[in-house]
C-alpha positions in Angstrom: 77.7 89.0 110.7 79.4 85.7 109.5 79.1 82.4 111.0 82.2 82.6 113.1 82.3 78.9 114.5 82.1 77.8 111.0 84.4 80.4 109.8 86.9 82.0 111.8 88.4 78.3 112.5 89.7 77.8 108.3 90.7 81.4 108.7 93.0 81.1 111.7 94.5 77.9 110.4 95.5 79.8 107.2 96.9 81.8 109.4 99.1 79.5 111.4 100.4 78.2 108.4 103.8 79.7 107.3 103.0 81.1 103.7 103.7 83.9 101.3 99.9 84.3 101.2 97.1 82.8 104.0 94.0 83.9 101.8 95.1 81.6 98.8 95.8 78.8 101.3 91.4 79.5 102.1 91.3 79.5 98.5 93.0 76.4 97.9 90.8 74.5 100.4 88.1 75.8 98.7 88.6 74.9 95.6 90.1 71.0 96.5 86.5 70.8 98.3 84.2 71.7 95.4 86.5 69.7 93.1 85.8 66.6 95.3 81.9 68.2 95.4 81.4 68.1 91.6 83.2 64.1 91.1 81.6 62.9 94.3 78.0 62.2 95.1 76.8 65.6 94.6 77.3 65.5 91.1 74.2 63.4 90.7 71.8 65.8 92.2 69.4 67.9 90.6 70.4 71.5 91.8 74.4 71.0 91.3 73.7 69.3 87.8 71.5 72.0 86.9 74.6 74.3 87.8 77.2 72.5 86.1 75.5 72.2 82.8 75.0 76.1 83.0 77.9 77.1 83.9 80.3 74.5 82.9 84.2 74.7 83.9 87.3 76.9 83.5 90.1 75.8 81.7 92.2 75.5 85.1 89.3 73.6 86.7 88.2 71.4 83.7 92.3 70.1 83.7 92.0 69.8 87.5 89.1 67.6 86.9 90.4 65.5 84.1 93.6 65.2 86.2 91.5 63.4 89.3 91.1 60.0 87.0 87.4 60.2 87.6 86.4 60.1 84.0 83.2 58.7 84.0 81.6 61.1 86.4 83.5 63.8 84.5 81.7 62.3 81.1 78.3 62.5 82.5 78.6 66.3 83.7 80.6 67.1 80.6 77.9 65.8 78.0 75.2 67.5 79.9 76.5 70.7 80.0 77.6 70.2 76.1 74.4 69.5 75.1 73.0 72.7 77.0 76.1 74.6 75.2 74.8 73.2 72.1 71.0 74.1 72.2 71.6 78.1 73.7 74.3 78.2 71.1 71.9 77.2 68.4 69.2 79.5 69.2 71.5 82.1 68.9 73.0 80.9 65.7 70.0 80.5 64.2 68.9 84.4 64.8 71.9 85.2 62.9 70.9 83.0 60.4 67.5 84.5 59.7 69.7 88.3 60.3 71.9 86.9 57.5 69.3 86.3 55.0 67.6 89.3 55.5 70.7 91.2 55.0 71.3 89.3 51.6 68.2 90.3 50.1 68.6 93.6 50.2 69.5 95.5 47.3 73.2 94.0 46.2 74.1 97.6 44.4 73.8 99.7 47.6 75.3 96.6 49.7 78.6 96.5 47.4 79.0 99.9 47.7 78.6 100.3 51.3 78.9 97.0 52.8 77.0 96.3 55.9 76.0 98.7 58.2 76.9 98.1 61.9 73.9 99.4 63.2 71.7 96.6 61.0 70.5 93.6 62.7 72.8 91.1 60.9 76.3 92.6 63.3 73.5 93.4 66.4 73.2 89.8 66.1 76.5 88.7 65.2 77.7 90.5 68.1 75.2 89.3 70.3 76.1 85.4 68.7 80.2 86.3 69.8 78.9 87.7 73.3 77.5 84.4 74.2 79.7 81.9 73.0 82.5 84.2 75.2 79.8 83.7 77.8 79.4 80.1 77.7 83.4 80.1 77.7 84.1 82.2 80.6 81.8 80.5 82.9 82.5 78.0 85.7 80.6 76.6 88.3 83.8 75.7 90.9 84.9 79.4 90.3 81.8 80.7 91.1 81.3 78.5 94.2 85.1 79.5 95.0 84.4 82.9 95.1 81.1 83.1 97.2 83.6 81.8 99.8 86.2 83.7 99.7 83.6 87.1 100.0 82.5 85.6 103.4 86.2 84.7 104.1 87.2 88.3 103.7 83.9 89.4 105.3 85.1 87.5 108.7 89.1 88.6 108.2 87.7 92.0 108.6 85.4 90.9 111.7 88.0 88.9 113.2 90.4 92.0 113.2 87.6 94.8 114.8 86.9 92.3 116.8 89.6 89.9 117.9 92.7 91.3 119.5 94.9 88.1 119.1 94.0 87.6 115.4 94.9 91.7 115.0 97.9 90.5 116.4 98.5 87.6 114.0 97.8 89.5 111.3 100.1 92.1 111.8 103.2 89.1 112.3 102.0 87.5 109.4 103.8 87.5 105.6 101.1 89.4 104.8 99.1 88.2 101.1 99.6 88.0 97.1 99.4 91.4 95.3 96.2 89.8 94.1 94.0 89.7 97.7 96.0 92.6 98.8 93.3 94.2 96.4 90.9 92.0 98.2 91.6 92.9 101.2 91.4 96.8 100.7 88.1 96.5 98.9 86.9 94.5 102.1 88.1 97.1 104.3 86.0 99.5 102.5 83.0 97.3 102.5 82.7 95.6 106.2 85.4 98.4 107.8 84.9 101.7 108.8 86.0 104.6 111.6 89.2 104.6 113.1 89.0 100.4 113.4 88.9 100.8 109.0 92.3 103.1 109.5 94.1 101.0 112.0 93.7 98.1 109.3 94.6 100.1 106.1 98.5 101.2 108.0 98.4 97.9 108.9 97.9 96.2 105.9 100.4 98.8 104.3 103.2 98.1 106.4 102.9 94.6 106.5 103.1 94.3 102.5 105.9 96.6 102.6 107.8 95.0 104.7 107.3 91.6 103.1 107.7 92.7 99.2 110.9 94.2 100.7 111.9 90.8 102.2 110.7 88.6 99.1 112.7 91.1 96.6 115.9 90.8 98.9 115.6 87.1 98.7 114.8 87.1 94.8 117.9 89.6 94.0 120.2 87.0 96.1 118.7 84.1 94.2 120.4 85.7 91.0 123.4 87.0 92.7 124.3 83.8 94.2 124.8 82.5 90.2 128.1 84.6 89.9 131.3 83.1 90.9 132.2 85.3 93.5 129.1 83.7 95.6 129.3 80.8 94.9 130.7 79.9 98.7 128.2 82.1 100.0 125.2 80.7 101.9 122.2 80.3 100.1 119.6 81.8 102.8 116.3 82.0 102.3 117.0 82.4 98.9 116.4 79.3 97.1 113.0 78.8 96.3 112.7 82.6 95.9 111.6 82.9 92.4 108.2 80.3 93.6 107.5 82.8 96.4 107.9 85.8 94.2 105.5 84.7 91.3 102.9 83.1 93.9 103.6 87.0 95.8 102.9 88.8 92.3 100.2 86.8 91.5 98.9 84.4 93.7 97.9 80.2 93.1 100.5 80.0 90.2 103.6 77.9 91.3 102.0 74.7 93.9 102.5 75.4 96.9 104.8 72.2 97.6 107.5 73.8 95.6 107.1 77.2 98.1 109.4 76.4 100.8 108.5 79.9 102.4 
């Protein structure tokens, strides 16, 4: 069962807030606080250091990070977890070094004729070289913390809604989510959900993203009606920051969320 003092109460402000999305709203706060987590005091402990020079940082989050003006704890973290990049990387490199020699002493005839087989060791390790740089890449320790959150944050939506008849109630008023935790969403439903309470949310959930694609798509196709002539008198609606609210819809966290007016 979640912790519901501690997480019901982010939940149900999300929820009070007027936007396209509440579940990127949690996911915002989560990531502005383990943003603050990895430049703050933290940074200097043993366990989150450990962390950060494994996993390292996202291209979204290493910007975010460079952005905050807090270079020299951003330095320490980053020359850490390049040095750790460095010495897994080498180990590997070096395997394909001793793969590469081997291959080069075999028989140069039968090797011109029918290059390298990709069953020898020399692509094995190749391919297992390419695997782990992409691994070392991909990696990020704020996306990782991010996203233990958000599964107990989903894990409590679907709690709150068996067990909560107001929240049920706020959930169906609501603007419903992205496209993105939409999925979410369903795959909680199938995980923490099940019975009739599992099928009550699913028409739920389906009628409240119908209802609100339909509204954001009526808004968008004004947005580019209102640029011919003929409209130009006409009121603008709900209409103007329509193409914000119909990228953040599509995709989620793409267009800040000052610029959504919702």
């Amino acid at each position: 069962m979640p912790q519901v003092h501690l997480d019901t109460i982010p939940i149900w402000d999300a929820y009070k807030m007027d936007t396209e999305c509440p579940v990127c709203a949690l996911e915002d706060n989560c990531e502005r606080q383990f943003l603050d987590v990895a430049l703050g005091g933290a940074m200097m402990e043993p366990d989150t250091r450990i962390a950060t020079n494994e996993k390292g940082f996202c291209p979204r989050h290493f910007a975010q990070l460079y952005d905050a003006q807090n270079r020299l704890s951003l330095a320490l973290m980053t020359h850490t977890h390049l040095k750790d990049v460095m010495d897994s990387t080498q180990r590997q490199s070096d395997a394909l070094l001793r793969a590469l020699e081997a291959e080069k002493k075999k028989n140069p005839l039968s090797r011109a004729a029918s290059g390298v087989a990709k069953s020898s060791p020399f692509h094995k390790q190749m391919a297992a070289l390419a695997d782990h740089v992409q691994f070392r890449t991909d990696s990020c320790y704020i996306c990782d913390r991010i996203q233990k959150s958000m599964d107990r944050y989903i894990e409590t939506i679907c709690y709150l809604y068996k067990k909560d008849e107001s929240f049920r109630s706020t959930f169906t008023e609501s603007k419903g989510v992205c496209q993105r935790h939409y999925a979410v969403l369903l795959r909680g439903a199938l995980e923490h959900m099940s019975g009739s309470m599992q099928l009550q949310f699913v028409e739920d959930l389906l009628a409240l993203q119908k209802r609100n694609l339909e509204r954001v798509e009526h808004d968008l196709e004004w947005f580019t009606l209102k640029f011919d002539y003929r409209n130009q008198d006409k009121p603008w609606g709900n209409s103007r920051d329509a193409v914000e609210r119909s990228i953040n819809r599509l995709q989620g966290r793409v267009i800040p969320k000052d610029n959504e007016k919702g």
